[in-house]
Each structure stands twice: as C-alpha cells, then as structure tokens.
C-alpha positions as CSV (number, residue, x, y, z in Angstrom):
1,X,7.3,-32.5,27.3
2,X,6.0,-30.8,24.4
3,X,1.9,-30.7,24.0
4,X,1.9,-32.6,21.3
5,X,4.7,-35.6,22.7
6,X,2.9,-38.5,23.1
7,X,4.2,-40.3,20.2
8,X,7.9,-39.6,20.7
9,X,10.5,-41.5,22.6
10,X,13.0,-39.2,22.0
11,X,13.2,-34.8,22.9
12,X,13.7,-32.6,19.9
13,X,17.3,-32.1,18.7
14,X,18.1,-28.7,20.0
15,X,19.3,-27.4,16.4
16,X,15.9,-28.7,15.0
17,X,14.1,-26.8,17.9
18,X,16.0,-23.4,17.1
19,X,15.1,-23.5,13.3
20,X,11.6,-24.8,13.4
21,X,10.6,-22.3,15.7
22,X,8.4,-19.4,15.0
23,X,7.4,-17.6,18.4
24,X,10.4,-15.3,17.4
25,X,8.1,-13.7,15.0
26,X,4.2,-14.7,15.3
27,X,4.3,-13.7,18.8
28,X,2.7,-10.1,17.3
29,X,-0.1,-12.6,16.8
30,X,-0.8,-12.9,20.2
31,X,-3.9,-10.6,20.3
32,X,-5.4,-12.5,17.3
33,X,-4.6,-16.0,18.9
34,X,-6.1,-14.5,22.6
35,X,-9.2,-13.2,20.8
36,X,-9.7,-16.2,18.5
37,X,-9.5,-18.3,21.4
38,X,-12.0,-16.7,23.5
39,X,-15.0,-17.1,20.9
40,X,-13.6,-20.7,20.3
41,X,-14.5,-21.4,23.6
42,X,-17.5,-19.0,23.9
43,X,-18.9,-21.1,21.2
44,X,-17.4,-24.5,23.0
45,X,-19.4,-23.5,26.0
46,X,-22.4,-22.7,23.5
47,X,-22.8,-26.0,22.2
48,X,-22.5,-28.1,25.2
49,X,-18.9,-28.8,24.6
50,X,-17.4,-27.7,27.4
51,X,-19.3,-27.3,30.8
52,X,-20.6,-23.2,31.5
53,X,-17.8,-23.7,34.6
54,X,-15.3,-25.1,32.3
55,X,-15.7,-21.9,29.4
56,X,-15.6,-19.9,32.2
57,X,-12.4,-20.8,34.0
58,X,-10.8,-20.7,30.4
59,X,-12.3,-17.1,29.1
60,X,-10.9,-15.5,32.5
61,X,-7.6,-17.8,32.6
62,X,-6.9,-16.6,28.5
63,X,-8.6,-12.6,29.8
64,X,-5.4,-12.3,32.4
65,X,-2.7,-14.2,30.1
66,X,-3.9,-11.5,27.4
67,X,-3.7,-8.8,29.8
68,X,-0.5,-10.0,31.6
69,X,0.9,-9.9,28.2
70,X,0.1,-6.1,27.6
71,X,1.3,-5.7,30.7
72,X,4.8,-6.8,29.3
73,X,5.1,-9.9,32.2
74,X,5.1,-12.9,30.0
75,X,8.2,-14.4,28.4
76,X,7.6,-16.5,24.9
77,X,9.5,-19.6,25.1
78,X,11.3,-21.0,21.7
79,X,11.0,-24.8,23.2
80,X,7.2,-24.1,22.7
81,X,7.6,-23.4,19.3
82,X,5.0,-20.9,18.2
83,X,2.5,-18.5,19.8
84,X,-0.1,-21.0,19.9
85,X,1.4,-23.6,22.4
86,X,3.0,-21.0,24.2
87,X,-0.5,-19.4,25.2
88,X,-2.0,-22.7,26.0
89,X,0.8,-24.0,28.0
90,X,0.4,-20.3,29.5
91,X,-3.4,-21.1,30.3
92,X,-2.7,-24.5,31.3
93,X,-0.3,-23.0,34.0
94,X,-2.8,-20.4,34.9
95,X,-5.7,-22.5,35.3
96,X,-4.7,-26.1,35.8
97,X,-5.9,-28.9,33.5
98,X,-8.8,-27.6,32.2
99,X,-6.8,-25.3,30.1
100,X,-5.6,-28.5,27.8
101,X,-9.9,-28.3,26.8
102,X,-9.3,-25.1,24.9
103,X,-7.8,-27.2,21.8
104,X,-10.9,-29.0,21.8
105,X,-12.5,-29.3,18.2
106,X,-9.4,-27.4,16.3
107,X,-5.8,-27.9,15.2
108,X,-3.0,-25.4,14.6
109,X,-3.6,-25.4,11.2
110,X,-7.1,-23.8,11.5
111,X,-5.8,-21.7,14.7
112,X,-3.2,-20.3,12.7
113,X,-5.1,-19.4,9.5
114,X,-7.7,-18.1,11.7
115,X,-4.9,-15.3,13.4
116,X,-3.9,-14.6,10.0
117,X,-7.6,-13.8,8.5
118,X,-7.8,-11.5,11.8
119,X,-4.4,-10.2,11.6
120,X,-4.3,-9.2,8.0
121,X,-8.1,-7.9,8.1
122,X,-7.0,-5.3,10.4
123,X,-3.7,-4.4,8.4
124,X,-5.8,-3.9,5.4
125,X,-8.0,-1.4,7.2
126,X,-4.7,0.5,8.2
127,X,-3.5,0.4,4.8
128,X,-6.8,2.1,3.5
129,X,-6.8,4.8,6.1
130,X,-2.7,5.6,5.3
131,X,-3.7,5.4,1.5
132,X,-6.5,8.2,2.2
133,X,-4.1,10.3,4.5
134,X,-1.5,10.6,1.5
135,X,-4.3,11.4,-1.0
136,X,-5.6,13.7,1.1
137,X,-2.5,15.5,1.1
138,X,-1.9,15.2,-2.6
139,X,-5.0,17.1,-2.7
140,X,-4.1,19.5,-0.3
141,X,-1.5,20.4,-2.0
142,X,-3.5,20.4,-5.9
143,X,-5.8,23.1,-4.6
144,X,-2.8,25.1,-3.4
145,X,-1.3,25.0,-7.2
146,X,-4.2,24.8,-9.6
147,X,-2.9,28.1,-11.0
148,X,1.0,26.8,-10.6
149,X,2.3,25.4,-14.2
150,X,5.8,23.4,-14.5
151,X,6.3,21.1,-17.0
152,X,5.8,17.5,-17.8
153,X,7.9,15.0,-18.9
154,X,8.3,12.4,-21.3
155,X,11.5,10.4,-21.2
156,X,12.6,12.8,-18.6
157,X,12.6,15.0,-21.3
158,X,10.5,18.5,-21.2
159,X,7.4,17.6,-23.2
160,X,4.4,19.4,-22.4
161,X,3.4,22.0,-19.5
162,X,0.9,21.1,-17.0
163,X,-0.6,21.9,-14.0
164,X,1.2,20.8,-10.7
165,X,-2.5,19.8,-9.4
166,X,-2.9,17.6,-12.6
167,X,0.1,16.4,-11.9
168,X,-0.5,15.6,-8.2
169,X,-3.7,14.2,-8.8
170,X,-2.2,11.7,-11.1
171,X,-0.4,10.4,-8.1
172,X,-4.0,10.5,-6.4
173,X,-5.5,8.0,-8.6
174,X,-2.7,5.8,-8.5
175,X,-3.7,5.4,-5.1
176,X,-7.2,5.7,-5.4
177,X,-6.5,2.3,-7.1
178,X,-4.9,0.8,-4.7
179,X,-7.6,1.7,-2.3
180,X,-9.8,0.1,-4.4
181,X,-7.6,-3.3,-4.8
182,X,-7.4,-3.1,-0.9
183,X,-11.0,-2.7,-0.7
184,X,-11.9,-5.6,-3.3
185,X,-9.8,-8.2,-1.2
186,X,-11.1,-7.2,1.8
187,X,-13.6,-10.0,1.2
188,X,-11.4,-12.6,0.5
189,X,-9.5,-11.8,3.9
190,X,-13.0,-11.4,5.6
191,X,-13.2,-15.0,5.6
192,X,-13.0,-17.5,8.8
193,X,-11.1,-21.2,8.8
194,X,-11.9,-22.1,11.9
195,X,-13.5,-25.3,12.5
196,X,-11.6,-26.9,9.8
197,X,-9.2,-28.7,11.7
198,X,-6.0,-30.1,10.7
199,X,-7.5,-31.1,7.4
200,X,-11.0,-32.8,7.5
201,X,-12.9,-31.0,10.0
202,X,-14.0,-31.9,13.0
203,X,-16.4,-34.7,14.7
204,X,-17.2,-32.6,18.0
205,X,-21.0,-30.7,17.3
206,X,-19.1,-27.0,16.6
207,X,-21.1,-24.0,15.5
208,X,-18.6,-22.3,13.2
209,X,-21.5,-19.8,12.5
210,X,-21.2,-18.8,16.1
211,X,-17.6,-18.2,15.9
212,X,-17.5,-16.4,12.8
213,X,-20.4,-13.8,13.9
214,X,-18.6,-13.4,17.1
215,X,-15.3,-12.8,15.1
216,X,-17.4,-10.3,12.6
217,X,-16.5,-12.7,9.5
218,X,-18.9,-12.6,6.6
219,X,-18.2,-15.5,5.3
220,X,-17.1,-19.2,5.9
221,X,-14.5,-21.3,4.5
222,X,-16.5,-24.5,3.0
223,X,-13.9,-26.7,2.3
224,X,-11.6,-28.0,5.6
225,X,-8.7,-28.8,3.0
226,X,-9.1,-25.3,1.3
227,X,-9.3,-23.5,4.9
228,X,-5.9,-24.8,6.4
229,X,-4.1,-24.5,3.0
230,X,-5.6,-20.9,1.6
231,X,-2.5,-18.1,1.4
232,X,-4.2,-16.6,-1.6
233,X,-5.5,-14.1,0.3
234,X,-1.6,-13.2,1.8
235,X,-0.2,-13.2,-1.7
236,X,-2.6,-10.9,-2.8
237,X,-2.2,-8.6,0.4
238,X,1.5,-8.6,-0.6
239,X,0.8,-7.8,-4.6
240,X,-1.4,-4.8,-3.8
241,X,1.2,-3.7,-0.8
242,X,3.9,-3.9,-3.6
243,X,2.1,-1.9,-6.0
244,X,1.6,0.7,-3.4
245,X,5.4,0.7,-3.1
246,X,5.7,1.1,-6.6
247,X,3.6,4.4,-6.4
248,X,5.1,5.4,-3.4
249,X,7.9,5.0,-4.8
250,X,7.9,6.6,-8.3
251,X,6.4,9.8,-6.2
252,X,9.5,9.9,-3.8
253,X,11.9,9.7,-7.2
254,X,10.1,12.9,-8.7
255,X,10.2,14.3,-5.0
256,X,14.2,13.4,-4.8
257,X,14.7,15.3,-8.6
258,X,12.5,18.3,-7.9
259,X,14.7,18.6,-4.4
260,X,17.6,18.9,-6.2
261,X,19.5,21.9,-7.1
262,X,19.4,21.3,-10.7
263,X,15.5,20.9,-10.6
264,X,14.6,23.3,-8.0
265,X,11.0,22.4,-8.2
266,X,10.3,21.5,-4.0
267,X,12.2,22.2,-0.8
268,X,11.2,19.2,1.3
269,X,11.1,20.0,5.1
270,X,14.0,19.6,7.5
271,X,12.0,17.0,9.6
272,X,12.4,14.6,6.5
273,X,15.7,15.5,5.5
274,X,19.5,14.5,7.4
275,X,22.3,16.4,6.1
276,X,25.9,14.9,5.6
277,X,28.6,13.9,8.3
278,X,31.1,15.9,5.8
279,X,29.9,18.2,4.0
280,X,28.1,20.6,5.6
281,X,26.0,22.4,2.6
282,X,24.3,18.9,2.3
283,X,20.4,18.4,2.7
284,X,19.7,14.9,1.6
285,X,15.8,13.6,0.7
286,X,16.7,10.4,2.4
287,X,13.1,9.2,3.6
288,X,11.8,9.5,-0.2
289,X,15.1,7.8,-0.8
290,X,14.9,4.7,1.6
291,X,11.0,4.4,0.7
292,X,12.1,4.0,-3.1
293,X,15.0,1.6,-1.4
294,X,12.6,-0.3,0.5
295,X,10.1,-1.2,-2.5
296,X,12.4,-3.7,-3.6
297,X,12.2,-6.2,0.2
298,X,8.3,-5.7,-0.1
299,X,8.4,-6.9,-3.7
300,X,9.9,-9.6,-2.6
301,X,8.2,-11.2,0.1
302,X,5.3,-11.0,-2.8
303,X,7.3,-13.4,-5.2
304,X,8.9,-15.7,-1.5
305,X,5.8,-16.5,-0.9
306,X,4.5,-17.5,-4.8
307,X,7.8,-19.4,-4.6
308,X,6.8,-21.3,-1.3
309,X,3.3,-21.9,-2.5
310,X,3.9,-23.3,-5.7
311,X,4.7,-26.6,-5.4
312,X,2.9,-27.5,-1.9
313,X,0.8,-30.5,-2.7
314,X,-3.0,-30.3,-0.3
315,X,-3.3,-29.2,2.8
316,X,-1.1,-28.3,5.4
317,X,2.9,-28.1,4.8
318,X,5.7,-27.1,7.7
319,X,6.9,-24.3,4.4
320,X,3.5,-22.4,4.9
321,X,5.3,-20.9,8.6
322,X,7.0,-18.8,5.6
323,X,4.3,-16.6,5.2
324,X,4.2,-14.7,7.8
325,X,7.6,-12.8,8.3
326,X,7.1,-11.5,4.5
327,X,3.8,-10.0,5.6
328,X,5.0,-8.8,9.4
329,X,7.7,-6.9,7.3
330,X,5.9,-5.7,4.9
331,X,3.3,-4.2,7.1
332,X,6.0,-2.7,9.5
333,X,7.6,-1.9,5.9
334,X,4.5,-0.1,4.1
335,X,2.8,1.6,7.1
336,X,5.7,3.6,7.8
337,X,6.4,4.6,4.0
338,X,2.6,6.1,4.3
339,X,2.9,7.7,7.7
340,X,6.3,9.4,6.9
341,X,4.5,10.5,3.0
342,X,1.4,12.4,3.8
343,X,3.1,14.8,6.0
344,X,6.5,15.3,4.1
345,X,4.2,16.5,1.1
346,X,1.7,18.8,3.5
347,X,4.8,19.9,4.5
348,X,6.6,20.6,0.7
349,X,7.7,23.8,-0.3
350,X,6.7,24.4,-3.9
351,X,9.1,26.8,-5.9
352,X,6.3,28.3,-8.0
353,X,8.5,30.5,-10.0
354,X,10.9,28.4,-10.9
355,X,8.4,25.5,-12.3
356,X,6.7,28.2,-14.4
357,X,10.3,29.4,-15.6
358,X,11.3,26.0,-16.6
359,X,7.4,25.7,-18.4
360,X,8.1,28.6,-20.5
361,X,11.7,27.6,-21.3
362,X,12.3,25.6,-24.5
363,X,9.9,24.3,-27.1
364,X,7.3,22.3,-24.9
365,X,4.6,24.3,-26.7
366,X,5.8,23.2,-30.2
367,X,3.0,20.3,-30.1
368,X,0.5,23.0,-29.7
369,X,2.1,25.3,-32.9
370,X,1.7,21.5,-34.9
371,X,-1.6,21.5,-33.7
372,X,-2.5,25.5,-34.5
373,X,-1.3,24.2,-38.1
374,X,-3.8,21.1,-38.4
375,X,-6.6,23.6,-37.4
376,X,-5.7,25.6,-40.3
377,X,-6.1,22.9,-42.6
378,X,-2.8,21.7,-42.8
379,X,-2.5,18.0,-42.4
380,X,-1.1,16.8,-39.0
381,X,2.0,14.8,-40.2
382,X,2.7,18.2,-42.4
383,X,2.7,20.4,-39.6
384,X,4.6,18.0,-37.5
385,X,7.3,18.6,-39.9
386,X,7.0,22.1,-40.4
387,X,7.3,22.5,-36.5
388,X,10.2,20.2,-36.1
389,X,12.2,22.1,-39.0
390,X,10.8,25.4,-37.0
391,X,12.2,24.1,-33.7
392,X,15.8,23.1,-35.1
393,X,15.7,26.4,-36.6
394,X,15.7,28.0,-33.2
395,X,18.4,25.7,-31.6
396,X,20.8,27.0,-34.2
397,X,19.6,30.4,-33.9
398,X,19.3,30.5,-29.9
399,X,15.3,31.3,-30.1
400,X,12.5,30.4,-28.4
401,X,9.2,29.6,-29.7
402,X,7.5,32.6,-27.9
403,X,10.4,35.0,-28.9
404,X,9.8,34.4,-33.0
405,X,8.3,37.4,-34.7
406,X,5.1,36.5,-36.8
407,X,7.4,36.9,-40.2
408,X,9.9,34.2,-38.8
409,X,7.1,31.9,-38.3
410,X,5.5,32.6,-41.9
411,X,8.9,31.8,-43.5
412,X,7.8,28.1,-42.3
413,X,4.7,28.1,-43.6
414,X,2.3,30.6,-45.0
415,X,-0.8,29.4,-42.2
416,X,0.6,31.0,-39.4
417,X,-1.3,34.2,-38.2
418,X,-0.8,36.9,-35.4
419,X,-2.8,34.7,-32.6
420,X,0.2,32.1,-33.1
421,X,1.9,34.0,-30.2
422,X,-1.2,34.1,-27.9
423,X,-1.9,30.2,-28.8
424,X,1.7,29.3,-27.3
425,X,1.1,31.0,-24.0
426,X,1.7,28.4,-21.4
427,X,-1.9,28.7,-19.8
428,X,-3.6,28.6,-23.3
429,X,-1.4,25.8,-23.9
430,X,-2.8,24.0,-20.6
431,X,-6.1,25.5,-21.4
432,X,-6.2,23.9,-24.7
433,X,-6.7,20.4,-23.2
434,X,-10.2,21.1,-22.0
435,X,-11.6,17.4,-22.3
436,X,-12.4,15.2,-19.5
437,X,-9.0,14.2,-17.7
438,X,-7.3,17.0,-19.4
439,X,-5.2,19.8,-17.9
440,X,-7.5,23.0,-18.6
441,X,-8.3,25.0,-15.6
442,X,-11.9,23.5,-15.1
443,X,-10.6,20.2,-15.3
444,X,-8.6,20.3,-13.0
445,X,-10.9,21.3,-10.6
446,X,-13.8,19.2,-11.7
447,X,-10.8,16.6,-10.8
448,X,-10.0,18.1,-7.5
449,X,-14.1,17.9,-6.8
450,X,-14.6,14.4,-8.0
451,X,-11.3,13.0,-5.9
452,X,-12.3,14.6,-2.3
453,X,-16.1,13.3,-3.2
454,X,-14.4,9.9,-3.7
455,X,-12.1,10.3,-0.5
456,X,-15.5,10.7,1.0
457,X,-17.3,7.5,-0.5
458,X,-13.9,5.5,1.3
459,X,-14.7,6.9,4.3
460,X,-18.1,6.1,4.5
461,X,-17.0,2.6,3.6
462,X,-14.5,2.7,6.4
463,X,-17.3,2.9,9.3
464,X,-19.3,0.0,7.2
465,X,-17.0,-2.5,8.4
C-alpha cells in the first residue's frame, strides 16, 4: 500500500511505477533528506507538535536509518518511488507508527526543494574550492614563465608575442569570474522552502525560523507557491557550471594544440595522457579532449531544464522530477573536469625554446614597426600601409622583419632610424604594452600579485560560510 493510497481502489500499473520513479537517481539525496528531517522534527518537538518522547524516538529511528545507509545495509525500493517515502517507510519500519508523524506539517514538494537548496549549497562550495585549485595552478605555472615569450593568436593566426604568464592568467580571470557568479548565487541557493507545504503552507503552529537556523539558511522563502515551484536557482547553477565548461574547455583546446607535434608548445604528463591500441608512437591529450567533449551534455541539462520550466503553470508539476538528473550529472560531470585540470597543468611541461622560436619567427612584430612609424609622426593608417607593403616585401624576398638592414627599411619610408631593430626585439615588443592589463614585464607581475591576493579574498570568504 503506498503512503499516500488512501484514495485509490486500484495498485499502480507496474509500467507507470517504473517510469515515474526517481529513487534510481535522488537516492544521492539521502543525506540532505536524513538531515532535513532531523531539524524538521527538532523543530516539531520544539513547538509542541510532537511529544519530547515522540521527536525522540524519530531523531534516533532517522540517526540509525542514516547510519545503516553509510553502512551500505539498506536497499532503495522503486515501488516507493523516491527517496523521500522510501526513508519514511524505512523509519516507520524502524520505529513503529510514530514514524508516519515525521510528515507532519510538510509535503514532498517542500521536502524536496528543501534537499535540493542543501544539496546544491554544498556543490556550489565544491565548485568554488575546484575553481581556486585550477587558478592556483594557472598561477603556479605564470610565475614559472614570466620571462617565457611565445606568441599570441588572432584567428589562429600569429599576431602578437606575449608572455605565457599573461597568457595563463587570462585563463585565471576567466575563472576568477566564474568564482564570482558561483559566489553571487550562493544567496539565492542559501534559501530554505520548508514549511511551505504542498502549495499554501501549513495550518500546524511551525517555526520555520527554527529550521532554517538549524539548517544554517540565511534566508526564508516567503511565498509557499514560490517555494515548492522555484528552480531558478538550479538553472542558474547549471548556466554558471556551463560557462565553467566553456573555459575549461577552450583551455583544454589550446592544451590539445600546444601538445601537438606541429605546435610543440607543452608535453602534458603521462598520467593524463593514454597512447593508442595501434600505433605505438601515439601519446594522445585525451582528458583535455573528453573535458572539451563533455561541455556539450552540461550545456545541455542547462537548456533541458529552461525547456521543462517554461511552460509549467504555478506550483508544483510531476515535470519538475527533471531537474535533478541534469544537475547530479553535471556535478559528477564538472567536478571531475576540475580535479583532473589543476594537476595536469602543475604537471605541464613547457617547451620554453620552442615558444620563443615561434615568437621571433614571422612578422608578429610588424604592429609594433606601424606603431614606431606613428611615433614619428607618420599617421597611423599611413604606416599601416607602409608596414603591410614592408611585410609582403619580405614574403617574396624570404626575410624577416629582424633580418632587414636599416637601408631596406628606409626604402619604405624615410622615418625609420637605427633603434628600428632594437624596437622589434620580442621583449621590447612585450615591454612596449606597459599599461594596466598589458603584457610588459611589471604587469604581469603586478597581475600575478593582484590574482593570488584575490585567491586569498576567496578563501577567506570560504570559512565565512
């Protein structure tokens, strides 16, 4: 007889049973459900409710179920249909009765939005301290290469030479932002339902203060209808998780180039690498690979679960059970793209010669010879031109920029002076972009400073809540 059968005449078609089920998957709520449960019926005891016998025979019956449940001794049964009747019938079992009181004065739809505000809360603290472990080794690595130049691309084409730490730390504040966006909807998250019931509240004398300071909530839901209906906060755990993915994986396709022979920038480490079942010279980046693969199924669960919310008319609707496997996945999803990213990069080998070979190579200084010229007086747009007939010049001719005698360059134009070669140097060409988020030596370290400094202000955060 199901818990909630009184009504029906007939049992539930087995077919239906099977597909309207969720204990398959929100049984990894059962330490949310357990812990929301016991400061329901702390609070039931509290206010008179229950009797201080009855909340105790119920905190001790849901303690062991909790505990025979990390103990791997209890069995989830489909015919119960979700983690919440499964744990009550489990109660009721354990301590007769009495156990059918713990419902008192809330409905699944509260219960469940409840595990999900606890659940997610502590997901997004996890996500925060992954995010800090990969910045932390983007940094590790920037302090390594301040001195270490390669170029940087536009289009994928050689454009300008830079500083691998500049470049590093770019990744850094990509997710120094996503920090932040984690950090921002904490407060949405940090939210508690409970006491809402199914959809109008409830007429038993609860103290949902009680519960929510007993839960470390910081603030209450005050509408019932908006409690047992609110996903906003999951869609917006799933946009920032996707964006992270993004990052994550835009980083793994520059790691996957620079791995490969014709880039020659990294050697990633042989604990992140598998090699191939036939040819033997084969060392593939396939954990950059399947995190740039597995963007895509976090992506969307973010636009599933706009496409389940959409239409849902006020409050409670059987289409909301979709919103948890999207997020289950997409924790088990993003968690492991950060674990397996901050020590594949402490572990990178950077070819430092061969980036500064490729940064001298070609004509990625020639913005810097158009910008010598506008110095000089000569109009930007002119010495654009000048440069660009100077740079087809040495295609046809099989120069370089740095290899052109001073005579050469005056054939172009009549501005150009002996400190044209020095100008072009790729550390004065670096050097030359000595403004704030620029790629001069100080810069970059006054970067590097103002990053670990706000690594710090995160982690301070961290023990605040």
């Amino acid at each position: 007889m199901k818990l909630w059968g009184g009504r029906f005449t007939k049992p539930t078609n087995q077919l239906v049973e099977e597909y309207t089920a969720s204990i398959g998957f929100d049984q990894l709520l059962v330490e949310e459900d357990i812990r929301g449960s016991l400061a329901h019926v702390k609070m039931l005891g509290a206010s008179g409710i229950l009797s201080p016998d009855e909340m105790e025979i119920i905190s001790n019956g849901l303690t062991t179920i909790r505990d025979r449940v990390r103990a791997g001794e209890v069995e989830f049964s489909v015919s119960l249909e979700d983690i919440h009747m499964n744990i009550e019938q489990l109660l009721i079992e354990e301590v007769g009765p009495v156990g059918g009181k713990l419902h008192t004065g809330r409905s699944r739809n509260d219960q469940v939005a409840l595990d999900m505000h606890l659940y997610v809360r502590a997901r997004t603290l996890e996500m925060i301290q992954g995010l800090l472990a990969v910045q932390k080794a983007l940094v590790m690595q920037a302090e390594a290469h301040v001195d270490t130049l390669l170029p940087g691309y536009t289009h994928l084409q050689r454009a300008q030479p830079v500083r691998l730490a500049h470049h590093l730390l770019a990744y850094a504040e990509m997710f120094g932002r996503d920090v932040e966006r984690f950090m921002d909807s904490y407060k949405r998250v940090n939210m508690m339902p409970l006491g809402a019931g199914a959809i109008a509240g409830t007429p038993f004398p609860i103290d949902r203060e009680q519960v929510a300071a007993e839960l470390e909530f910081d603030r209450l839901y005050e509408n019932s209808m908006d409690a047992v209906s609110d996903r906003d906060y999951l869609v917006e755990f799933l946009a920032n998780a996707s964006l992270v993915m993004v990052h994550l994986s835009r980083l793994s396709e520059e790691l996957i180039l620079w791995s490969s022979e014709e880039f020659g920038y990294v050697e990633l480490d042989d604990a992140f690498c598998t090699g191939s079942s036939m040819m033997p010279q084969k060392k593939n980046p396939d954990v950059p690979e399947l995190i740039r693969g597995k963007t895509g199924r976090v992506m969307g669960h973010w636009v599933a679960l706009l496409t389940t919310l959409k239409a849902l008319p006020l409050t409670y609707n059987k289409d909301m059970q979709e919103d948890k496997e999207g997020v289950f996945d997409t924790v088990a999803t993003l968690s492991g793209a950060l674990a397996l990213t901050a020590p594949m990069l402490e572990g990178m080998n950077v070819k430092t010669d061969r980036m500064r070979q490729h940064a001298e190579e070609g004509f990625a200084a020639a913005t810097d010879v158009a910008d010598y010229l506008a110095a000089k007086g000569v109009p930007f747009r002119e010495a654009h031109a000048v440069v660009g007939r100077l740079v087809l010049h040495c295609i046809q001719e099989g120069e370089t920029l740095s290899g052109l005698s001073l005579d050469a360059y005056r054939k172009f134009h009549p501005a150009f002076e002996a400190d044209i070669h020095q100008r072009i140097h790729v550390e004065a060409v670096a050097d030359a972009r000595d403004v704030r988020g620029g790629t001069a030596r100080n810069r970059v370290l006054s970067a590097l400073k103002q990053k670990k400094e706000q690594l710090d202000e995160t982690l301070a955060w961290l023990d605040t809540v």
